[in-house]
C-alpha positions in Angstrom: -4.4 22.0 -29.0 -0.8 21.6 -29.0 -1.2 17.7 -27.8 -3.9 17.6 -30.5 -0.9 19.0 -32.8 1.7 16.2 -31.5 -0.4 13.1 -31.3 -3.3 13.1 -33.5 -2.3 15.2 -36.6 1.7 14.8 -36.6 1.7 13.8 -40.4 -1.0 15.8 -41.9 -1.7 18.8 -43.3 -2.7 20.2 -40.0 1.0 19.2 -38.0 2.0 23.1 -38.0 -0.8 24.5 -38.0 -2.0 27.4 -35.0 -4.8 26.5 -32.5 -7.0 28.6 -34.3 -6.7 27.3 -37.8 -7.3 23.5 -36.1 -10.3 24.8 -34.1 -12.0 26.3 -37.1 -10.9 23.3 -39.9 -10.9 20.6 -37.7 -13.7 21.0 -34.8 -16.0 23.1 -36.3 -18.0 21.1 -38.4 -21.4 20.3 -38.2 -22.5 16.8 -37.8 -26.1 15.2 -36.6 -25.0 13.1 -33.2 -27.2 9.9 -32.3 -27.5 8.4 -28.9 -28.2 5.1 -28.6 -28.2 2.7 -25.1 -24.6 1.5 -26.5 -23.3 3.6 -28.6 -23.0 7.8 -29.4 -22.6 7.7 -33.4 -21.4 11.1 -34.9 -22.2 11.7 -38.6 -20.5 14.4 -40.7 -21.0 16.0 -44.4 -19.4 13.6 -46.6 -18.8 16.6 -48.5 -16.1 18.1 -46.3 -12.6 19.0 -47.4 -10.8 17.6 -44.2 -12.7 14.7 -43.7 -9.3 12.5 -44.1 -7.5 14.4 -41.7 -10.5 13.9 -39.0 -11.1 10.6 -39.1 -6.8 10.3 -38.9 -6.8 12.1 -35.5 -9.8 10.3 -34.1 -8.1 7.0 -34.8 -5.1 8.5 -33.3 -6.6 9.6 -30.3 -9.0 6.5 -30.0 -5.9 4.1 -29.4 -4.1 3.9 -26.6 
C-alpha cells in the first residue's frame, strides 16, 4: 500500500491517506470483469465518487 501511496496516487486525494482508507475507497469497488482471448476488460459504476482517482493510479501503474 505504501508504494501504491508513492507511485500511483502521489497528487490526489488519496497521497496521505492509511492503507485502510485506500483499501476500502480505492479497491473495493465492484465492477463486472470480461475475459476475452486478448484482452481482461474491467468495468466499474460510472457512478462512483473516486472514479478519477482510479483510473489516475492505474495509468500510473500501467506505465513503466
Amino acid at each position: 500500500m505504501q508504494r501504491l501511496r508513492e507511485i500511483a496516487l502521489r497528487h490526489t486525494d488519496l497521497a496521505k491517506a492509511t492503507a485502510a482508507t485506500i483499501r476500502v475507497k480505492l479497491l473495493k469497488i465492484g465492477a463486472a470483469v470480461i475475459r476475452n482471448t486478448r484482452r481482461i476488460r474491467i468495468l466499474l459504476a460510472s457512478h462512483h465518487p473516486l472514479r478519477d482517482i482510479y483510473f489516475i493510479a492505474a495509468n500510473a501503474l500501467a506505465s513503466p
